[in-house]
VEXBALUM-469103 format. One record per residue (C-alpha): residue in three letters; chain; residue number from 1; x, y, z. Coordinates in steps of 0.5 Angstrom, whole numbers, padded with zeros to 4 digits. Layout:
BEGIN
<r><aa>ALA</aa><ch>A</ch><i>NUM</i><xx>X</xx><yy>Y</yy><zz>Z</zz></r>
...
END
This chain:
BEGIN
<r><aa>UNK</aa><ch>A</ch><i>1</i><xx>0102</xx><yy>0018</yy><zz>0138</zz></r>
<r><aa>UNK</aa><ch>A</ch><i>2</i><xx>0095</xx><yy>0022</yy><zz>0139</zz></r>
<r><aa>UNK</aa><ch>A</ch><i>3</i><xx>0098</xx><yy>0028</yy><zz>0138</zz></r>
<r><aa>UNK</aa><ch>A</ch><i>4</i><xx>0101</xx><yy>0027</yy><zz>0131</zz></r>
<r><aa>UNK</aa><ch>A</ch><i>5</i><xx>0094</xx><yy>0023</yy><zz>0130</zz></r>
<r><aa>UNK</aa><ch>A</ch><i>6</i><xx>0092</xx><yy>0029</yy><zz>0131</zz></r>
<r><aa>UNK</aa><ch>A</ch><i>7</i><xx>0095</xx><yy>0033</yy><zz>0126</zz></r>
<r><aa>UNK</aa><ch>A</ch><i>8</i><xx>0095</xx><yy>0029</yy><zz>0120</zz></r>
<r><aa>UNK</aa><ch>A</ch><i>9</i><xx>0088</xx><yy>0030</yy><zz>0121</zz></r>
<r><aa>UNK</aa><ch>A</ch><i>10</i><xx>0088</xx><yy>0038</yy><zz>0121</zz></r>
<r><aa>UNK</aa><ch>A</ch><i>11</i><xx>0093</xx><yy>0038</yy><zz>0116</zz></r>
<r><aa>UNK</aa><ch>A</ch><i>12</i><xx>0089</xx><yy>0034</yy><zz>0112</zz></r>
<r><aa>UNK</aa><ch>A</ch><i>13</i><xx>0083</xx><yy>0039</yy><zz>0114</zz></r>
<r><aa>UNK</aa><ch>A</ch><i>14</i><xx>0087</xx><yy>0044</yy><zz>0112</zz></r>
<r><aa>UNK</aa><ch>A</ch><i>15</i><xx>0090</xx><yy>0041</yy><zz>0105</zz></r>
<r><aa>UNK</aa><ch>A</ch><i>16</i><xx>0082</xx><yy>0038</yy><zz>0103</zz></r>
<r><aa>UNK</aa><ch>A</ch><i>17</i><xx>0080</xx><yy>0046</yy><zz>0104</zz></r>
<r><aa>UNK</aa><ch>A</ch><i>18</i><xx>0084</xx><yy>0049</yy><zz>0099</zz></r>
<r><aa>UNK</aa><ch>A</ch><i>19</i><xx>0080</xx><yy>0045</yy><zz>0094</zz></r>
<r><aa>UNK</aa><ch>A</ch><i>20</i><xx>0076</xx><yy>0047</yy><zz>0090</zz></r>
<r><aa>UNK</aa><ch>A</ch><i>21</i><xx>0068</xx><yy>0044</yy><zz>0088</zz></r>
<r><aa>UNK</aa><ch>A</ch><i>22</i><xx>0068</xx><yy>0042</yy><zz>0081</zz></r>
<r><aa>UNK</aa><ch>A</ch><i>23</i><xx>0062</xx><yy>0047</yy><zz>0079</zz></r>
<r><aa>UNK</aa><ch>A</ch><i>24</i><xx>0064</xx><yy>0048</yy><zz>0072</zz></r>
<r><aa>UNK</aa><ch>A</ch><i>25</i><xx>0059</xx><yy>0051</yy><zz>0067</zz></r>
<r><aa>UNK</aa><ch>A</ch><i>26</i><xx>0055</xx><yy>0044</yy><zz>0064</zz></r>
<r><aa>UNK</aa><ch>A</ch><i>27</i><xx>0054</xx><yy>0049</yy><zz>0057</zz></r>
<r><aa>UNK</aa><ch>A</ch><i>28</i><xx>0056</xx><yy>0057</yy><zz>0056</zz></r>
<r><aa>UNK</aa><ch>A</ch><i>29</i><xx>0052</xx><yy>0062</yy><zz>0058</zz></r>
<r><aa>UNK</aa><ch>A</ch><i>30</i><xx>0052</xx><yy>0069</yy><zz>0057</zz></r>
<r><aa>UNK</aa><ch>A</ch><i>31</i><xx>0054</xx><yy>0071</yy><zz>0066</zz></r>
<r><aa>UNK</aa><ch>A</ch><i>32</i><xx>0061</xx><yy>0066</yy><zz>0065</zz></r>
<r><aa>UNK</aa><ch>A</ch><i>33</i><xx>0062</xx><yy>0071</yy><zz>0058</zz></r>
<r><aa>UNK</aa><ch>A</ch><i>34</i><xx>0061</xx><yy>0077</yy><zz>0063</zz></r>
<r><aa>UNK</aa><ch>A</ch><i>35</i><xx>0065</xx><yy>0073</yy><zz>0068</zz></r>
<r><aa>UNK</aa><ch>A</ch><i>36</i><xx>0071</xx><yy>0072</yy><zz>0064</zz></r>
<r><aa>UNK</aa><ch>A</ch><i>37</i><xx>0071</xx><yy>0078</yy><zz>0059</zz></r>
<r><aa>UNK</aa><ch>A</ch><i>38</i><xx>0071</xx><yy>0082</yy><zz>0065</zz></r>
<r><aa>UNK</aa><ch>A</ch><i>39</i><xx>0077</xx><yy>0078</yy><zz>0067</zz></r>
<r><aa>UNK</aa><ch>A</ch><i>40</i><xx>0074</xx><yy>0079</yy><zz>0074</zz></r>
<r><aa>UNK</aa><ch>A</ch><i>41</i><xx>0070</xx><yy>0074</yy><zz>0079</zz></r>
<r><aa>UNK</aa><ch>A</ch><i>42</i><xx>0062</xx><yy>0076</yy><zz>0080</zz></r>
<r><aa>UNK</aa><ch>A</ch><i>43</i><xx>0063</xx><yy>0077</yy><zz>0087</zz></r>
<r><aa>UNK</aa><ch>A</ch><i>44</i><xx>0068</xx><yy>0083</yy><zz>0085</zz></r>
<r><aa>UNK</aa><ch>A</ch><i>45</i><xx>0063</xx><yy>0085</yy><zz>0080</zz></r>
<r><aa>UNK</aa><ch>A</ch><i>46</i><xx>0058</xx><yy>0085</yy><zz>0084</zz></r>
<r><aa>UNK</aa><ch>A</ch><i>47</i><xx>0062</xx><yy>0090</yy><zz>0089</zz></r>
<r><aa>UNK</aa><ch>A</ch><i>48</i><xx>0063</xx><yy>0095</yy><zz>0083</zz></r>
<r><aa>UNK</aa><ch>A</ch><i>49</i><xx>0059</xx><yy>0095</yy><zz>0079</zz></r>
<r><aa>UNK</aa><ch>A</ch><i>50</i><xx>0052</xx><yy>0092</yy><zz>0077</zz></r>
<r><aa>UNK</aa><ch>A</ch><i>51</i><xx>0050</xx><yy>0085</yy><zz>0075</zz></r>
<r><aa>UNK</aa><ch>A</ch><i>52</i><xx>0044</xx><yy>0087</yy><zz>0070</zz></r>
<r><aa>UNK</aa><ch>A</ch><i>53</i><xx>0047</xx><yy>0092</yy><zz>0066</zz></r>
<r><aa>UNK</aa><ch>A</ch><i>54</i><xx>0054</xx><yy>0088</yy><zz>0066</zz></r>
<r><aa>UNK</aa><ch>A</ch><i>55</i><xx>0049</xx><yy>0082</yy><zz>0063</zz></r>
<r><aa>UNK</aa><ch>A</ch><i>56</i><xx>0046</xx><yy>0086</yy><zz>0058</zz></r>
<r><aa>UNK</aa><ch>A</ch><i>57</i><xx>0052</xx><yy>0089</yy><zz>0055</zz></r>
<r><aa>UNK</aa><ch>A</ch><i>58</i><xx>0055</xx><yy>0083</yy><zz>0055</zz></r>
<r><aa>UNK</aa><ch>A</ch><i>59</i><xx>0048</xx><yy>0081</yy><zz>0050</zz></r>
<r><aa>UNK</aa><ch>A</ch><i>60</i><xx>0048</xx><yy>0088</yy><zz>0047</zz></r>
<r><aa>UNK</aa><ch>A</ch><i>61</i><xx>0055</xx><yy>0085</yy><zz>0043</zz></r>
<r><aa>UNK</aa><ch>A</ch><i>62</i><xx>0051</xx><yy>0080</yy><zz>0039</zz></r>
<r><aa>UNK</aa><ch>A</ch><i>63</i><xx>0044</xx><yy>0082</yy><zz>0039</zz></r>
<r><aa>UNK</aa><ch>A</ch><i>64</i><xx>0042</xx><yy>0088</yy><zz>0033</zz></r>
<r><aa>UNK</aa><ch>A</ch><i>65</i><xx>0035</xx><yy>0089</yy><zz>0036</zz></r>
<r><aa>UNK</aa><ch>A</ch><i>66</i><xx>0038</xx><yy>0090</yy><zz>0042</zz></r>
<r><aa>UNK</aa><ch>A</ch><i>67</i><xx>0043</xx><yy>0095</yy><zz>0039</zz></r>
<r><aa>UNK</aa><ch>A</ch><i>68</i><xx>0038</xx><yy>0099</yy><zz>0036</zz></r>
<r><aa>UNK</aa><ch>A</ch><i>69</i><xx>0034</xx><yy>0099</yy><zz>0041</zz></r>
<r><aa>UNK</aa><ch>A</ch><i>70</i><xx>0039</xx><yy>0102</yy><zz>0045</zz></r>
<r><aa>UNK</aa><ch>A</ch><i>71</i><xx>0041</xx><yy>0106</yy><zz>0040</zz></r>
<r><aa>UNK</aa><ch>A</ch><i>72</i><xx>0034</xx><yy>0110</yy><zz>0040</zz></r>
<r><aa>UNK</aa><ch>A</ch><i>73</i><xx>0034</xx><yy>0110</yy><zz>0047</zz></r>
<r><aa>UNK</aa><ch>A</ch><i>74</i><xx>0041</xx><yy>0115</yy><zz>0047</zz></r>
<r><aa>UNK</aa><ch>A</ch><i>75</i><xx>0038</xx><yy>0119</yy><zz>0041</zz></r>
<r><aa>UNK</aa><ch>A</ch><i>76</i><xx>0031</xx><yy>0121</yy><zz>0045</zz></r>
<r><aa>UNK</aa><ch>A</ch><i>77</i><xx>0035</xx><yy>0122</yy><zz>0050</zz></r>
<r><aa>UNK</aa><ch>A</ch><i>78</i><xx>0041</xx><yy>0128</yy><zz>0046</zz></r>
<r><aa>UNK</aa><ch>A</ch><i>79</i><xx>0035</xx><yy>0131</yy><zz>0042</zz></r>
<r><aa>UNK</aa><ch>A</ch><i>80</i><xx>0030</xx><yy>0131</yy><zz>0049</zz></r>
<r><aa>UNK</aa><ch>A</ch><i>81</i><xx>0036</xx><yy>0136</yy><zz>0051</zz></r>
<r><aa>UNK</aa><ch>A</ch><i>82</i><xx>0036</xx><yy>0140</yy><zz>0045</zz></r>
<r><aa>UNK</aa><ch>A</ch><i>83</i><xx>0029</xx><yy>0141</yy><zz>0043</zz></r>
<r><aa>UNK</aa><ch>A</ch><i>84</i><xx>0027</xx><yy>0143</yy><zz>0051</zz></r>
<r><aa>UNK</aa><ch>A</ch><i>85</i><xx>0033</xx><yy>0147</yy><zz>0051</zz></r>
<r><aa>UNK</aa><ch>A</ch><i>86</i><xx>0032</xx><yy>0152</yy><zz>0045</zz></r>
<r><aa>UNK</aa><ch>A</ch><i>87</i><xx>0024</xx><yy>0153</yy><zz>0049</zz></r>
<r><aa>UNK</aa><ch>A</ch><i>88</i><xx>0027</xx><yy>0153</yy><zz>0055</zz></r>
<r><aa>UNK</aa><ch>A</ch><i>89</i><xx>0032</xx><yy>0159</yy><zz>0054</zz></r>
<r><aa>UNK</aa><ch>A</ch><i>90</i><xx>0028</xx><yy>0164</yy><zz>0050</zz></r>
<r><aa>UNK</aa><ch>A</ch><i>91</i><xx>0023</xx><yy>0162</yy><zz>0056</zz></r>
<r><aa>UNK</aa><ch>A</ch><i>92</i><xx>0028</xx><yy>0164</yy><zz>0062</zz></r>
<r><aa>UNK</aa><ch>A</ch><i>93</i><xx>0031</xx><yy>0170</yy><zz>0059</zz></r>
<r><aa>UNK</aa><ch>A</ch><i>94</i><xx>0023</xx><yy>0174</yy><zz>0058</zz></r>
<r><aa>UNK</aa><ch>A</ch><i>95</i><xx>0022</xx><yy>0171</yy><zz>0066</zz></r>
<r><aa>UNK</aa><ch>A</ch><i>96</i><xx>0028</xx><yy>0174</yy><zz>0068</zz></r>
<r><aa>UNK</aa><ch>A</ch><i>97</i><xx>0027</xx><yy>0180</yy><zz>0064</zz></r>
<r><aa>UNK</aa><ch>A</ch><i>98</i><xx>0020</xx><yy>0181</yy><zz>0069</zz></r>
<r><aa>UNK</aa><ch>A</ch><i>99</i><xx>0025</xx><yy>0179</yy><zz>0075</zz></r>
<r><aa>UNK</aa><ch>A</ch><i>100</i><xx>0028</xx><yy>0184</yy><zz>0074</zz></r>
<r><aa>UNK</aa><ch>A</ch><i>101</i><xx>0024</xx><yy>0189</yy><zz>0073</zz></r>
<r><aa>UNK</aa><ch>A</ch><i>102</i><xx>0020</xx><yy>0188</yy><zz>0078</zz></r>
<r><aa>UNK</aa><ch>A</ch><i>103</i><xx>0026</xx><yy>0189</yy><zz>0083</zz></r>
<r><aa>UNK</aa><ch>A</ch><i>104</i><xx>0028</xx><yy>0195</yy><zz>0079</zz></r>
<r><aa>UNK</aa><ch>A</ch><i>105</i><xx>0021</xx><yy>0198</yy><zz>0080</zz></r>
<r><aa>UNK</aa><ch>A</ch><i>106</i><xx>0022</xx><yy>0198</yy><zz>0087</zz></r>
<r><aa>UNK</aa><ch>A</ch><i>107</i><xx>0027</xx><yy>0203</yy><zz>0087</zz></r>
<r><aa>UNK</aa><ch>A</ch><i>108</i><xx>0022</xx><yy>0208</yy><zz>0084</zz></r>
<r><aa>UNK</aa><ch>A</ch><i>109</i><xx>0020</xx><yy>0213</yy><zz>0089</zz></r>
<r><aa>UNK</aa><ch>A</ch><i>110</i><xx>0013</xx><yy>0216</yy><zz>0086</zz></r>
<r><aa>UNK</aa><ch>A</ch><i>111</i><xx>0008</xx><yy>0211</yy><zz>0088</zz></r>
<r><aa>UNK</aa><ch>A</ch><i>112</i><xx>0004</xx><yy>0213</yy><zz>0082</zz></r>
<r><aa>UNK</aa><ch>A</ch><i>113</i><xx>0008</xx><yy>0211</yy><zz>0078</zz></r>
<r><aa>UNK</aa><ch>A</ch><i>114</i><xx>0011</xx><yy>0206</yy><zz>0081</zz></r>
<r><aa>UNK</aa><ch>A</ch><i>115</i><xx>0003</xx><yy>0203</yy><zz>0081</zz></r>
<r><aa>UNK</aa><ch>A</ch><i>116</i><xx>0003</xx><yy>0204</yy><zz>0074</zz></r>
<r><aa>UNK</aa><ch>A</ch><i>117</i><xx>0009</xx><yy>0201</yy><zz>0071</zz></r>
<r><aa>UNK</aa><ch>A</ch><i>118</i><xx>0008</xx><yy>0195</yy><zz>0076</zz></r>
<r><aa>UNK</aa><ch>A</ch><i>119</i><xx>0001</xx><yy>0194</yy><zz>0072</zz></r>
<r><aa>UNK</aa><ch>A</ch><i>120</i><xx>0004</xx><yy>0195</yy><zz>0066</zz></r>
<r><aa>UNK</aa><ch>A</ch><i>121</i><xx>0010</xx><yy>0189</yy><zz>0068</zz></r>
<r><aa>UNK</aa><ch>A</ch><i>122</i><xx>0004</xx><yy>0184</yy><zz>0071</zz></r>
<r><aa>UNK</aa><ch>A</ch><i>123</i><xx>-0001</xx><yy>0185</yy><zz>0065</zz></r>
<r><aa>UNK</aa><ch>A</ch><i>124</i><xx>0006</xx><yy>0184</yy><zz>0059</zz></r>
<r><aa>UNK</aa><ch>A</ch><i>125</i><xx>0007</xx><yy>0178</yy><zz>0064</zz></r>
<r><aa>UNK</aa><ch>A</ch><i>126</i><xx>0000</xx><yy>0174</yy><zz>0064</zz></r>
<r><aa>UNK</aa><ch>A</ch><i>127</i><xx>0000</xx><yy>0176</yy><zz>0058</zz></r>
<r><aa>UNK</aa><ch>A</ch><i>128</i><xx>0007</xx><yy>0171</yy><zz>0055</zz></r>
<r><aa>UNK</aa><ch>A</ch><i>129</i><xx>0004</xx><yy>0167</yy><zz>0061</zz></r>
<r><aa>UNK</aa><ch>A</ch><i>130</i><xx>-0002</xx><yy>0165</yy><zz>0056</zz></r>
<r><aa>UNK</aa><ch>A</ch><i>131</i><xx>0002</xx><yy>0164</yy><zz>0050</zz></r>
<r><aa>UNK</aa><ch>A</ch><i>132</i><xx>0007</xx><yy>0160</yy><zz>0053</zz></r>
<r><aa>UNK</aa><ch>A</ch><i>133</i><xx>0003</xx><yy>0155</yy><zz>0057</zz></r>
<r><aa>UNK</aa><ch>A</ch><i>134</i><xx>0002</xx><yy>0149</yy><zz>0051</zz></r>
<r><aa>UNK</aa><ch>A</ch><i>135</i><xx>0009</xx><yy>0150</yy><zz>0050</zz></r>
<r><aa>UNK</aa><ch>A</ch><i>136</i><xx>0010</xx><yy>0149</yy><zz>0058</zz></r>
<r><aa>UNK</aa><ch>A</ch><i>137</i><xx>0005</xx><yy>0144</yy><zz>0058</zz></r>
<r><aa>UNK</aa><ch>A</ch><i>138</i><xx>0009</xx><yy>0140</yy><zz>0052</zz></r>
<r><aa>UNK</aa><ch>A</ch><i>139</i><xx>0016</xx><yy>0140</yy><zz>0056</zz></r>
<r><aa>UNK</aa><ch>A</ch><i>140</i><xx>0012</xx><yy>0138</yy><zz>0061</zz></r>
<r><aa>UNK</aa><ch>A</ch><i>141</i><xx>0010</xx><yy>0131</yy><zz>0058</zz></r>
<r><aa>UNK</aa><ch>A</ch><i>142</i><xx>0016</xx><yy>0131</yy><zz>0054</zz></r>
<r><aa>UNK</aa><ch>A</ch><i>143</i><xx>0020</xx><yy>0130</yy><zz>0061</zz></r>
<r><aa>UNK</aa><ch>A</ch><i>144</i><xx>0015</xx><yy>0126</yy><zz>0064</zz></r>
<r><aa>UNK</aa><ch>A</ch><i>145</i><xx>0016</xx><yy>0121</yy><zz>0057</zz></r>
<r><aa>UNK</aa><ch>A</ch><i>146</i><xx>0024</xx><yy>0121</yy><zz>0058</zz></r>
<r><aa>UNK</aa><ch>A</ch><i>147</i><xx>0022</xx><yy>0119</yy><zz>0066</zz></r>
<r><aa>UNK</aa><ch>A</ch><i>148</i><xx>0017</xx><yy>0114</yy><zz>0064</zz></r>
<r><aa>UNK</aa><ch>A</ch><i>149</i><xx>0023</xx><yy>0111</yy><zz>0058</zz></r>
<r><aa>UNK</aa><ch>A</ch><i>150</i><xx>0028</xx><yy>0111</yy><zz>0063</zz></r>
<r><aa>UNK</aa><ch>A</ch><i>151</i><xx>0023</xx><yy>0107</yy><zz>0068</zz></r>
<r><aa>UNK</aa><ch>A</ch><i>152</i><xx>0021</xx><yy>0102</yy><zz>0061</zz></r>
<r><aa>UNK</aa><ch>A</ch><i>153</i><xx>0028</xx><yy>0101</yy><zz>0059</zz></r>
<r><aa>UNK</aa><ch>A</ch><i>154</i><xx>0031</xx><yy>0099</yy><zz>0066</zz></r>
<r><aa>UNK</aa><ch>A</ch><i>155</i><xx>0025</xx><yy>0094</yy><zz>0066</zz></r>
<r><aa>UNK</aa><ch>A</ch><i>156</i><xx>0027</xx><yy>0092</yy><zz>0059</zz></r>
<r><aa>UNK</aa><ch>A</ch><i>157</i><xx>0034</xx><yy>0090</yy><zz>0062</zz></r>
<r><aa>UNK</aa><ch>A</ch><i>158</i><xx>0032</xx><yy>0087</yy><zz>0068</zz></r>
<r><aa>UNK</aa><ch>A</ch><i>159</i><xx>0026</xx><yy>0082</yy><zz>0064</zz></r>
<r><aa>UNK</aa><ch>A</ch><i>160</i><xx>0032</xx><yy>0082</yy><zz>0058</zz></r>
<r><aa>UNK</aa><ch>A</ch><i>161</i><xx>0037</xx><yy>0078</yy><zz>0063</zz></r>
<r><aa>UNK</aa><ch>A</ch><i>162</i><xx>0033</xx><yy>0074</yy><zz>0068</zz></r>
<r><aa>UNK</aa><ch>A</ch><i>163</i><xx>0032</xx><yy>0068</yy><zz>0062</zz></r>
<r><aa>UNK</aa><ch>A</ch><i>164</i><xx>0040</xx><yy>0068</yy><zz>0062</zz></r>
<r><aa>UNK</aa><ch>A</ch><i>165</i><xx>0042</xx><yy>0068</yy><zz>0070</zz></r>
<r><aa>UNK</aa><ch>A</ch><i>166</i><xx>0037</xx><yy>0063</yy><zz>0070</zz></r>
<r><aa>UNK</aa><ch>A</ch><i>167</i><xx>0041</xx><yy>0059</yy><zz>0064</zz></r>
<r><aa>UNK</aa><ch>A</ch><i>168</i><xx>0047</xx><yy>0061</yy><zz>0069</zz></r>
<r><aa>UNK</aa><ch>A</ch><i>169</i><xx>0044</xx><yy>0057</yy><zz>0074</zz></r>
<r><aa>UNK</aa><ch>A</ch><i>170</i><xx>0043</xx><yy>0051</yy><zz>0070</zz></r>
<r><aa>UNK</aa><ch>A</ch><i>171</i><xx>0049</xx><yy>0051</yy><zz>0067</zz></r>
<r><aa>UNK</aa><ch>A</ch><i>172</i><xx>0052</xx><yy>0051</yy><zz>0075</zz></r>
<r><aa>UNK</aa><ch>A</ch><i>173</i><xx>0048</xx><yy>0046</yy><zz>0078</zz></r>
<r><aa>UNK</aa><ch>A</ch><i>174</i><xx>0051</xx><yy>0046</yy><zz>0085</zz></r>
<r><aa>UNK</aa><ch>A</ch><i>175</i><xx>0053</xx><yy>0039</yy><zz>0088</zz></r>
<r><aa>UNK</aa><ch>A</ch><i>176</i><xx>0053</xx><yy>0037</yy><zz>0094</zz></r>
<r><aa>UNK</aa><ch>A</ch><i>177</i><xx>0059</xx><yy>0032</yy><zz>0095</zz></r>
<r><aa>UNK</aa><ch>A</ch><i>178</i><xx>0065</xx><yy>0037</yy><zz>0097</zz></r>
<r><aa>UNK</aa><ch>A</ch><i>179</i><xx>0060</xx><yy>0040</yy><zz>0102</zz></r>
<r><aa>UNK</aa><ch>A</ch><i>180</i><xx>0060</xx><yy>0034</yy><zz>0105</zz></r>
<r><aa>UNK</aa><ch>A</ch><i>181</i><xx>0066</xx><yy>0030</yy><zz>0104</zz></r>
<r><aa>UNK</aa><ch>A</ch><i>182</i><xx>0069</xx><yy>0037</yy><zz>0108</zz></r>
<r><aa>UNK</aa><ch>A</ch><i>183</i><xx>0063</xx><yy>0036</yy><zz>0114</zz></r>
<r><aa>UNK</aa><ch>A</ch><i>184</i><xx>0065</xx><yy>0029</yy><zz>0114</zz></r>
<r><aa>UNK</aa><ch>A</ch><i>185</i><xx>0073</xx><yy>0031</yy><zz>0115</zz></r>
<r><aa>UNK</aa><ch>A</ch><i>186</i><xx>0070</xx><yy>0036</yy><zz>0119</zz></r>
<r><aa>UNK</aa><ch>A</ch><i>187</i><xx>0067</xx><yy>0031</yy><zz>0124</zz></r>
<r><aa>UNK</aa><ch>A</ch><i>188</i><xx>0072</xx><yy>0026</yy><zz>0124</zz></r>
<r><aa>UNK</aa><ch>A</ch><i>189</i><xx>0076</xx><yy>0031</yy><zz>0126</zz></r>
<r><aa>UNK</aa><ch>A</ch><i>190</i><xx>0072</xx><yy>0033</yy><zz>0132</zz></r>
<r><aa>UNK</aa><ch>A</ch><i>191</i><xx>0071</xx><yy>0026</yy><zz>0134</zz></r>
<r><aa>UNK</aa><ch>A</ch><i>192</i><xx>0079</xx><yy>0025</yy><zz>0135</zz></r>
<r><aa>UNK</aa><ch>A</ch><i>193</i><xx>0079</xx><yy>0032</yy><zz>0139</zz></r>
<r><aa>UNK</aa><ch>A</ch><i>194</i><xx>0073</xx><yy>0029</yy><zz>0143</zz></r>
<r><aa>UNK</aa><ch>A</ch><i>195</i><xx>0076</xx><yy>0023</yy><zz>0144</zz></r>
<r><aa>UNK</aa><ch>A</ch><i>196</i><xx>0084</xx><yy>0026</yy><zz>0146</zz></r>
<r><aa>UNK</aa><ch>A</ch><i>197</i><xx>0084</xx><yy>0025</yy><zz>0154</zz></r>
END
C-alpha cells in the first residue's frame, strides 16, 4: 500500500514537471519578435548569437531613422577603405621604393660612392617624408574616427534595446504560483519518503 502511495505521488511529481508556467507575454514587444521571427528559443539565441544585435535588427524592420543611421554607418565605412587606400598605395609604393634602395645600395663595394648614393636615398626620403605627413597625420584621425564611430554605434545599439528588454520583462511578469505548487509536491513527496519505515 506504502508503496503504491508512493508512486502515485512520484508520478504525480514527474507528470506536474512537464508543466509549463504560464509566463505569456501580457502585451507584444519587441524581444517575443526576436524570439519568434527567428523560430528559435532566446536561451538558443543566446549561445549563437547575440541578444542586442538580434533585438535592434528586429527594431531596424520598422524604424527609418534607425535605417538610415545605419545606412550612413556602412557608407562611411566603404569609403574610409576607399579614400585611405588610394593614399595609402602611392605612400607604400615610394617607401618600398627607398627599401629596397637601400638594400641595393649594400651590395655596392666602393665606400664612397656607396656613402654618397646612401645620402642621396635618405635626403629624397626625408624629403617625401615632409610632404606626406599632413597626409599620414589625416589618415590617422580618420582610422581614429572610424574607431570612435564604431565604439558610439555599439553604444547607440545597447541604449537603443535596453527600453525593449525592459518592456520584454514587464510584458513577462514572473509568478510564483507554479513554483511553489511544485515545491509543495515536492515536500509532500518527501514527507511520505521520511515517513516510509
Amino acid at each position: 500500500m506504502k508503496k503504491s502511495l508512493i508512486s502515485t505521488s512520484l508520478f504525480l511529481l514527474i507528470f506536474s514537471c512537464s508543466e509549463k508556467p504560464e509566463n505569456k507575454p501580457l502585451e507584444n514587444n519587441v524581444v517575443d519578435n526576436v524570439e519568434s521571427s527567428s523560430s528559435i528559443s532566446l536561451k538558443s539565441v543566446r549561445g549563437k548569437g547575440n541578444l542586442v544585435l538580434n533585438i535592434y535588427s528586429e527594431m531596424l524592420k520598422n524604424d527609418k531613422k534607425l535605417q538610415n543611421l545605419e545606412q550612413q554607418i556602412e557608407n562611411v565605412y566603404k569609403n574610409t577603405d576607399v579614400v585611405i587606400s588610394e593614399y595609402e598605395n602611392i605612400i607604400n609604393k615610394s617607401d618600398s621604393y627607398y627599401n629596397d634602395a637601400e638594400q641595393l645600395t649594400r651590395s655596392v663595394t666602393d665606400s664612397l660612392v656607396k656613402k654618397k648614393i646612401e645620402k642621396e636615398i635618405k635626403f629624397s626620403s626625408e624629403k617625401y617624408d615632409l610632404k606626406t605627413k599632413k597626409i599620414k597625420d589625416l589618415i590617422v584621425q580618420i582610422n581614429k574616427n572610424t574607431s570612435v564611430i564604431q565604439d558610439q554605434h555599439t553604444i547607440i545599439k545597447i541604449r537603443k534595446t535596453l527600453p525593449e528588454i525592459e518592456k520584454y520583462q514587464n510584458a513577462h511578469p514572473l509568478k510564483t504560483d507554479s513554483l511553489e505548487n511544485f515545491i509543495n509536491k515536492q515536500n509532500q513527496l518527501l514527507n511520505e519518503l521520511r515517513n516510509l519505515k
